[in-house]
C-alpha positions in Angstrom: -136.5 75.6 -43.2 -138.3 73.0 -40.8 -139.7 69.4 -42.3 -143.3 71.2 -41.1 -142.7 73.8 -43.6 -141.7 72.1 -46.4 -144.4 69.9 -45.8 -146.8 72.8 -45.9 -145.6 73.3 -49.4 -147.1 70.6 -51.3 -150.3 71.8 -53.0 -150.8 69.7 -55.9 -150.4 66.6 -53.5 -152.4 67.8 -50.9 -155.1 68.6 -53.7 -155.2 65.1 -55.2 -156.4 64.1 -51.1 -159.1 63.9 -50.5 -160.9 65.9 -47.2 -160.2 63.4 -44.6 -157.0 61.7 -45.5 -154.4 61.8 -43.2 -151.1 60.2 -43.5 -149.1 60.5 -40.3 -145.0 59.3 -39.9 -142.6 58.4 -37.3 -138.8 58.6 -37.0 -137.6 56.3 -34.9 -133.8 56.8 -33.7 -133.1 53.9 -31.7 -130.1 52.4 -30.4 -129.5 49.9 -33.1 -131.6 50.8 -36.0 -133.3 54.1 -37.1 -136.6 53.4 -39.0 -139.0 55.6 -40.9 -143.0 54.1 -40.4 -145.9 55.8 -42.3 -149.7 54.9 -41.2 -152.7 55.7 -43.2 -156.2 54.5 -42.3 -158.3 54.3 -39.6 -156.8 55.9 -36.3 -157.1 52.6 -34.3 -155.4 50.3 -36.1 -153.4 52.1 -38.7 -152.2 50.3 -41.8 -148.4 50.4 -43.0 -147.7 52.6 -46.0 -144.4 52.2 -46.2 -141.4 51.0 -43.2 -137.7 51.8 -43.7 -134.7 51.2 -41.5 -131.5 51.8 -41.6 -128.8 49.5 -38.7 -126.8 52.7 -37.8 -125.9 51.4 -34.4 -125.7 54.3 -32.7 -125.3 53.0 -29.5 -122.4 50.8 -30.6 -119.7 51.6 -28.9 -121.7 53.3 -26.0 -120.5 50.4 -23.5 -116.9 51.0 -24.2 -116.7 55.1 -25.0 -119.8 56.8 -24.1 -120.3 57.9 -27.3 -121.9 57.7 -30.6 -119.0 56.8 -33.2 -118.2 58.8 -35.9 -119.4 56.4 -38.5 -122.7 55.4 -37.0 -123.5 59.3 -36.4 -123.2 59.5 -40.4 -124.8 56.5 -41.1 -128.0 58.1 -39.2 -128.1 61.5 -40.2 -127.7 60.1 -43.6 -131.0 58.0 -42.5 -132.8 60.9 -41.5 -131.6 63.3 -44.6 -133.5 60.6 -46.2 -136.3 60.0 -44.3 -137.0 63.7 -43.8 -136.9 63.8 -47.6 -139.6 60.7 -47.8 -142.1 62.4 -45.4 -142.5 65.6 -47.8 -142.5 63.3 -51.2 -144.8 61.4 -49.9 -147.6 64.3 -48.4 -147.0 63.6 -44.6 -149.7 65.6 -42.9 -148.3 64.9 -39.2 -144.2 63.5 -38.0 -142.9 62.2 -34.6 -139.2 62.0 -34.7 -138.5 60.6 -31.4 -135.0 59.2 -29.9 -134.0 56.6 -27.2 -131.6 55.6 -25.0 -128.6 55.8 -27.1 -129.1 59.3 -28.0 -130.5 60.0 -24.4 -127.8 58.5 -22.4 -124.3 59.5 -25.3 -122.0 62.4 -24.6 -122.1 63.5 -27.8 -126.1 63.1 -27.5 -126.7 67.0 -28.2 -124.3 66.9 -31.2 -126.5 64.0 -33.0 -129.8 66.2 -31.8 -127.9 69.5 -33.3 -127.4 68.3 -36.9 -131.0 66.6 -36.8 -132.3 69.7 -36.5 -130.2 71.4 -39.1 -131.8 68.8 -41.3 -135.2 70.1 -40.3 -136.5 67.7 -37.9 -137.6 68.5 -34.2 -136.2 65.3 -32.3 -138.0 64.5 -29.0 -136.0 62.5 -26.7 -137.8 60.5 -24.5 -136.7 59.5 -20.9 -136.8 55.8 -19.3 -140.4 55.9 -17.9 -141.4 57.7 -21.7 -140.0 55.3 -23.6 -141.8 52.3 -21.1 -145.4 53.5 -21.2 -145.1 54.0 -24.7 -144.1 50.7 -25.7 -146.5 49.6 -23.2 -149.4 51.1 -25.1 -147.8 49.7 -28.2 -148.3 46.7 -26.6 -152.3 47.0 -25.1 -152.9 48.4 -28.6 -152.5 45.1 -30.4 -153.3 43.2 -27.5 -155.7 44.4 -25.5 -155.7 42.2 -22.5 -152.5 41.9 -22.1 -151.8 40.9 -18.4 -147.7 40.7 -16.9 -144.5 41.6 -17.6 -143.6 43.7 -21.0 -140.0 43.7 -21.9 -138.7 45.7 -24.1 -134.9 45.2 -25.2 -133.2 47.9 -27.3 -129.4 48.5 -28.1 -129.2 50.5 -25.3 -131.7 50.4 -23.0 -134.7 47.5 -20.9 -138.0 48.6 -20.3 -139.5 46.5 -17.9 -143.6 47.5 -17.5 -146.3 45.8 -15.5 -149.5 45.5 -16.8 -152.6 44.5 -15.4 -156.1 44.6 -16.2 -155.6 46.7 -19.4 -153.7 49.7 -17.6 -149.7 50.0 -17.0 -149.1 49.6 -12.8 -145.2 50.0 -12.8 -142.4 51.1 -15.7 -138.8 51.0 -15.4 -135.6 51.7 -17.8 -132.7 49.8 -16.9 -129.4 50.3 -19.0 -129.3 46.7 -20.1 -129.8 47.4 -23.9 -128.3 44.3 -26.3 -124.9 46.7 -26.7 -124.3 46.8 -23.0 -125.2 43.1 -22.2 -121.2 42.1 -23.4 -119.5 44.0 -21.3 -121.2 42.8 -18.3 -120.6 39.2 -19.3 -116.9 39.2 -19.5 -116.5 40.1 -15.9 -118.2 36.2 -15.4 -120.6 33.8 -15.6 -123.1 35.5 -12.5 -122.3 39.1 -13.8 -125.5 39.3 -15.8 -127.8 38.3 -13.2 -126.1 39.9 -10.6 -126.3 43.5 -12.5 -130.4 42.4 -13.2 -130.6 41.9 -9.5 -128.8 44.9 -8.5 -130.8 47.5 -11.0 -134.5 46.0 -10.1 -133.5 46.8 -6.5 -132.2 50.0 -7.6 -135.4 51.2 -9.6 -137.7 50.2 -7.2 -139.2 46.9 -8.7 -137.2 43.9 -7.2 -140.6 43.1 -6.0 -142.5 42.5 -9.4 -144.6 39.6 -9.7 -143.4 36.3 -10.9 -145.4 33.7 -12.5 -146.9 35.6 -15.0 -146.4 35.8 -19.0 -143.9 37.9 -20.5 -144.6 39.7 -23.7 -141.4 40.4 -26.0 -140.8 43.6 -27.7 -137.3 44.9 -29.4 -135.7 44.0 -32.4 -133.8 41.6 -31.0 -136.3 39.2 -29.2 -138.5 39.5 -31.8 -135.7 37.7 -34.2 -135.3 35.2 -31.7 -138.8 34.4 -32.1 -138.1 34.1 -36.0 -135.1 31.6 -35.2 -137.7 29.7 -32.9 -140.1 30.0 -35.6 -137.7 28.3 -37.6 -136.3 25.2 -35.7 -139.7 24.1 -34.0 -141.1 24.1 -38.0 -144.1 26.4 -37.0 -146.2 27.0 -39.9 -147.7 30.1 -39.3 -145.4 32.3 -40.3 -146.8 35.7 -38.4 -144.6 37.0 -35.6 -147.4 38.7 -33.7 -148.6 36.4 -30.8 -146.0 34.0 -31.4 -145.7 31.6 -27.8 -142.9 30.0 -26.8 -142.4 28.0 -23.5 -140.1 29.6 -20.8 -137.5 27.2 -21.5 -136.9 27.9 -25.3 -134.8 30.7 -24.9 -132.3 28.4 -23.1 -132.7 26.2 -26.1 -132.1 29.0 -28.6 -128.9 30.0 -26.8 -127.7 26.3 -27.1 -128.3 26.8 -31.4 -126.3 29.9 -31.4 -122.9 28.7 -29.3 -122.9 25.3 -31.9 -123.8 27.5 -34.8 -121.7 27.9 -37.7 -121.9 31.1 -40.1 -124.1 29.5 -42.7 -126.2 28.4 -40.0 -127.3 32.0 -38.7 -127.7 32.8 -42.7 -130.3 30.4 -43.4 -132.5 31.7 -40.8 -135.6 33.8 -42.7 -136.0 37.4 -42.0 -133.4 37.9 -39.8 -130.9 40.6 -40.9 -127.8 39.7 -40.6 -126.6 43.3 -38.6 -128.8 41.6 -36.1 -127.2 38.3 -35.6 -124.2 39.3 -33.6 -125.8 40.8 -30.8 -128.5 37.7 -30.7 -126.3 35.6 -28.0 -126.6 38.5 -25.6 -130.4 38.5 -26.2 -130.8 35.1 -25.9 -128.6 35.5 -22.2 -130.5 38.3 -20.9 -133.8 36.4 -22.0 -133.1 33.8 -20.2 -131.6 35.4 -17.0 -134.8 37.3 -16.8 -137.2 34.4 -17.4 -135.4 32.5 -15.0 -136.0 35.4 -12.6 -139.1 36.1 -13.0 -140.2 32.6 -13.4 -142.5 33.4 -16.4 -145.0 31.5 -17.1 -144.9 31.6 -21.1 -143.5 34.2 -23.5 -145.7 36.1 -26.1 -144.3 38.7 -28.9 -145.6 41.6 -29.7 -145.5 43.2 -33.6 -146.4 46.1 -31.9 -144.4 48.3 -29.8 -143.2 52.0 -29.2 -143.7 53.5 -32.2 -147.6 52.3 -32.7 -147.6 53.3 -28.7 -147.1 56.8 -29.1 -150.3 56.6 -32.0 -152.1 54.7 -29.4 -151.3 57.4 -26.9 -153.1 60.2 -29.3 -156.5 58.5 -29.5 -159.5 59.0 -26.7 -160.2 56.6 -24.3 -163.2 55.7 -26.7 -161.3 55.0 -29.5 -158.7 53.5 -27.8 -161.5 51.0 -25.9 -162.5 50.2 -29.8 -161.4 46.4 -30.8 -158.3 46.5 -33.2 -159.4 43.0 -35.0 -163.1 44.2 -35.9 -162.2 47.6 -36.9 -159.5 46.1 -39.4 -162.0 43.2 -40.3 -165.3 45.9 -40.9 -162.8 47.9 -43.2 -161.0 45.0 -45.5 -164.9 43.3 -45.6 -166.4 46.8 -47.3 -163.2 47.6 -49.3 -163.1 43.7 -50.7 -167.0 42.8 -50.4 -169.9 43.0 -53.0 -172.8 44.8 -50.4 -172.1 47.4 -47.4 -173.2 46.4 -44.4 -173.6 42.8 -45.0 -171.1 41.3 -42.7 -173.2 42.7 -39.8 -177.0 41.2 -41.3 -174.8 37.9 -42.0 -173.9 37.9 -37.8 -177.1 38.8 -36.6 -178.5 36.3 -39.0 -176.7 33.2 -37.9 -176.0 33.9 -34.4 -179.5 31.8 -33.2 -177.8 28.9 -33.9 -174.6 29.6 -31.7 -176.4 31.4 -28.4 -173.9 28.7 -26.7 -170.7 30.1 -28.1 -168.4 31.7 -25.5 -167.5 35.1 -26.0 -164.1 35.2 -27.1 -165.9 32.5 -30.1 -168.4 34.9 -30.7 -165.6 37.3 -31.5 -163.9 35.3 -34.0 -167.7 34.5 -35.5 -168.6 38.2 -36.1 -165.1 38.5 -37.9 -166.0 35.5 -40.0 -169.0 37.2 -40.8 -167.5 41.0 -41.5 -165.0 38.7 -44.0 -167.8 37.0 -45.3 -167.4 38.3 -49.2 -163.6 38.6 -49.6 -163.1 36.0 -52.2 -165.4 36.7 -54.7 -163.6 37.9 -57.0 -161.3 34.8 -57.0 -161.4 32.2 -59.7 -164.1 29.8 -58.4 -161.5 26.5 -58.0 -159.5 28.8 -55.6 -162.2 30.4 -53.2 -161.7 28.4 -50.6 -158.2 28.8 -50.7 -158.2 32.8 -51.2 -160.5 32.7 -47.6 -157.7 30.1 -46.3 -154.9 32.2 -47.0 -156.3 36.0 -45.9 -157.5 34.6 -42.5 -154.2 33.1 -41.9 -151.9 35.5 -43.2 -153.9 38.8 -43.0 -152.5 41.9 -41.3 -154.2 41.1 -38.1 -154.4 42.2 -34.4 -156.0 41.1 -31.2 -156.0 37.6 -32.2 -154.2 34.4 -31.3 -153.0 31.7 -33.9 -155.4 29.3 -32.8 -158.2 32.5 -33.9 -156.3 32.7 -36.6 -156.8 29.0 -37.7 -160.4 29.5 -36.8 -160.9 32.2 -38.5 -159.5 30.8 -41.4 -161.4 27.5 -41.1 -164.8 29.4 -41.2 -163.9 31.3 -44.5 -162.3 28.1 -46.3 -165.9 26.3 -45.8 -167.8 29.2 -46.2 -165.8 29.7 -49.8 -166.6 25.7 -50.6 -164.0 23.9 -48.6 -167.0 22.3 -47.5 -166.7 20.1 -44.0 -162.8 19.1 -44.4 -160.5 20.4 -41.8 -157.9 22.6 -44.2 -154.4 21.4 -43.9 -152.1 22.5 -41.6 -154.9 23.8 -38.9 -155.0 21.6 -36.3 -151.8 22.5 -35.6 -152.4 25.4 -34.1 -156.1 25.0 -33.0 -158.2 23.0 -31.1 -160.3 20.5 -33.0 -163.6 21.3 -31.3 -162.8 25.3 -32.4 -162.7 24.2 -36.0 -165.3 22.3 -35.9 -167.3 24.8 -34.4 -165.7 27.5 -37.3 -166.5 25.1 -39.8 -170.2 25.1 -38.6 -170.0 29.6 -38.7 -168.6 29.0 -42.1 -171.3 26.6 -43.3 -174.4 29.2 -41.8 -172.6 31.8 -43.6 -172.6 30.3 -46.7 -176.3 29.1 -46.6 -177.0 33.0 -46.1 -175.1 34.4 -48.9 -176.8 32.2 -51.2 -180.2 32.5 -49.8 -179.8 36.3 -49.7 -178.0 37.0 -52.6 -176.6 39.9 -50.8 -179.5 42.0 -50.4 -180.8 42.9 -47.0 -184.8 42.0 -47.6 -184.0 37.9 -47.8 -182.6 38.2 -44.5 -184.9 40.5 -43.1 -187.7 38.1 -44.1 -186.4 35.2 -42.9 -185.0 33.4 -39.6 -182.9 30.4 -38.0 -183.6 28.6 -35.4 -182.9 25.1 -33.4 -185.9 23.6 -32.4 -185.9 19.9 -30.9 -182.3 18.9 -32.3 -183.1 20.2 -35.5 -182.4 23.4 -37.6 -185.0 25.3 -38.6 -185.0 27.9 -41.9 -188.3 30.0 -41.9 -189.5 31.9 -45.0 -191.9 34.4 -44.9 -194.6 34.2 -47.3 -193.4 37.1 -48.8 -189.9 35.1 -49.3 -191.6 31.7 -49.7 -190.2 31.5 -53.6 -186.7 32.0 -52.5 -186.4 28.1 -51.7 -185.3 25.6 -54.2 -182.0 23.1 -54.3 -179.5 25.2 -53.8 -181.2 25.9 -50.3 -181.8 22.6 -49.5 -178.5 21.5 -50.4 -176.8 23.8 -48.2 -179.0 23.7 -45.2 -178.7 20.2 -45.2 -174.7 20.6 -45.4 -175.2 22.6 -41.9 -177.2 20.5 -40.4 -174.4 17.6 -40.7 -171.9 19.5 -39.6 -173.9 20.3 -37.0 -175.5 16.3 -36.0 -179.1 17.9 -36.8 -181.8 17.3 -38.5 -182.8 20.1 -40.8 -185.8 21.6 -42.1 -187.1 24.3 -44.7 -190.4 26.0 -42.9 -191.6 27.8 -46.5 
């Protein structure tokens, strides 16, 4: 019996669903880990139910046999008896099971594929160029307008993809997975760049572009970031978006030839199956960033498995912005009134016509956000808004948005005009001033308003001869008292204005 049928066979579950719940799962048998991922909510930006993996480096001892071992082909069948078991427990409607390059390139590939399927799954093993574009969407799907050179460093395989504008010009699978990378070294100190060299001009792209950023996918670059994270004391601790200057990888290769044992062990989320292979990260990093002379290194949370989601959605839904669809959702689920984060924006938004667009962005976020801490204890407000900008499951936004965002919600939650800790360190002053200001307008609407659409609808902002105007219709004229005046003058300071109540 397939994992489709037993699937089928889940009434009571499927019962309990409502009409248009969908839960959707990928298997993920890569060279170094195998992983179970389960999405629910909306199609563009999925949330995480639940994420499983298991280190069965399968592609182990690929560099020196060819093969999967013995051991790790146990360890991953016992992964996906598991897994397989997981996705009809927990009411899977749809499952990818989808294998790379250590599957892909082993002798023993077809035995692996062979027992999968006596387990019930239907493994698709992707190619090179497959497993490129997908990580590629992976990529444009939590960053949008990302623009150079993706990497994306298995166990046993690089995928090196050129984006542009939005779209994938060039993909290319070269067999330099993190397993391989050893090998190559101990023939010399030039080996590694001479076998980059060697497969760019083999596959075509010895040509790419240089001078452009580099965006980090793979398990194993993505806990170098961490170990970056770690020494540079940066206090955001969210991996997605991370930057690091082109020379840090050479810096991160110094740490790990000095470091002792308890050393790599104090590093935070970092497993430790992972820390052997991170030297021959850190030297094909750096040989490749060297090479292509990147201009600065970005990670990516998201990669091939949210690619092949990414890849099932229209161009429509696909063109949708990951940040505001997330943002719209967590505002309704967590706020008092539907629809309010939208009246709050267009409310507001005479008082910022001069905010660039990518500002204007992190505004309407601010405002779709507006209502999450209400239900905190009154002291902590501010804080609760501090701490969901900062360390919400976000996409499509930079740390310094981040900090922004967070800024606006601490004073629109009564953090008042104060700069909350730790910000400017990872945005702009003149951005959080201008948050604070989004903040303070929000917060004069929620308490004009109350929450209800009339208020807003009989009412207007503007900024008229340096100062700020609040018009009442007559109709609204009783609205106005203290708590009005109180908060439209805090705006106005903030903003070096006058301020006046037209009632």
């Amino acid at each position: 019996m397939t994992l489709l049928d037993r699937l089928a066979r889940r009434p009571m579950q499927t019962m309990l669903r409502g009409p248009h719940f969908r839960r959707t799962a990928i298997i993920d048998i890569g060279s170094n880990s195998i992983r179970l991922v389960v999405y629910d909510g909306p199609r563009r930006i999925p949330f995480i139910l639940f994420n499983e993996k298991v280190m069965a480096g399968l592609g182990a001892d690929m560099g020196r046999t060819g093969r999967i071992g013995q051991q790790a082909m146990d360890r991953g069948l016992a992964a996906l008896e598991r897994f397989s078991r997981l996705c009809v427990e927990m009411a899977i409607d749809q499952v990818s099971c989808v294998a790379t390059a250590a599957v892909r390139d082993a002798s023993n590939g077809d035995e692996f594929i062979a027992r999968a399927t006596d387990l019930g799954l239907d493994v698709r093993v992707l190619t090179g160029e497959e497993e490129g574009l997908a990580s590629a969407q992976g990529l444009l799907s939590g960053m949008p307008d990302a623009d150079g050179i993706m990497g994306d460093l298995g166990g046993g395989s690089l995928e090196l993809v050129r984006l542009s504008g939005g779209k994938v010009e060039r993909a290319a699978s070269l067999p330099l997975g993190v397993f391989r990378i050893a090998e190559i070294r101990r023939r010399g100190k030039k080996a590694l760049g001479q076998r980059l060299d060697a497969l760019l001009t083999q596959h075509g792209i010895a040509d790419i572009p240089t001078g452009l950023p580099f965006y980090l996918i793979g398990g194993s670059w993505r806990a170098l970031a961490r170990l970056d994270m770690q020494l540079t004391g940066y206090p955001l601790p969210i991996l997605h978006h991370y930057e690091m200057a082109p020379d840090r990888p050479a810096v991160l290769l110094q740490w790990l030839d000095r470091a002792q044992k308890n050393d790599l062990k104090a590093v935070p989320f970092v497993s430790g199956a992972r820390m052997p292979g991170l030297p021959d990260a850190a030297h094909l990093l750096c040989t490749l960033v060297e090479r292509l002379k990147s201009s600065h290194l970005t990670v990516s949370a998201f990669g091939l498995r949210e690619g092949l989601l990414f890849e099932q959605l229209s161009p429509e839904v696909q063109r949708e912005d990951p940040l505001l669809i997330a943002a719209r959702i967590e505002g309704e689920a967590q706020g008092r009134f539907v629809g309010h984060g939208d009246q709050i924006s267009g409310w507001i938004a005479p008082l910022f016509r001069d905010d660039p667009p990518e500002w204007a962005r992190i505004r309407l976020t601010a405002c779709l956000l507006a209502d999450v801490g209400w239900r905190a204890n009154p002291e902590f407000r501010a804080e609760r808004g501090l701490e969901f900008a900062l360390h919400g499951n976000w996409v499509g936004i930079s740390a310094g948005e981040r900090a922004a965002l967070a800024q606006a919600l601490f004073a629109n939650f009564g953090g008042g005009s104060t700069i909350a800790p730790t910000l400017e360190t990872l945005a702009l002053p003149e951005f959080l001033r201008r948050a604070t200001q989004w903040g303070l307008a929000i917060r004069l609407c929620q308490r004009l308003s109350g929450g209800a659409q009339g208020p807003l609808e009989g009412s207007s902002l503007e900024i008229r001869d340096g100062t700020i105007i609040l018009h009442l219709d007559s109709t609204y004229a009783g609205l106005a008292g203290e708590a009005i005046d109180r908060r439209l003058r805090q705006l106005g300071q903030a903003m070096g204005m006058g301020f006046l109540l037209d009632a």
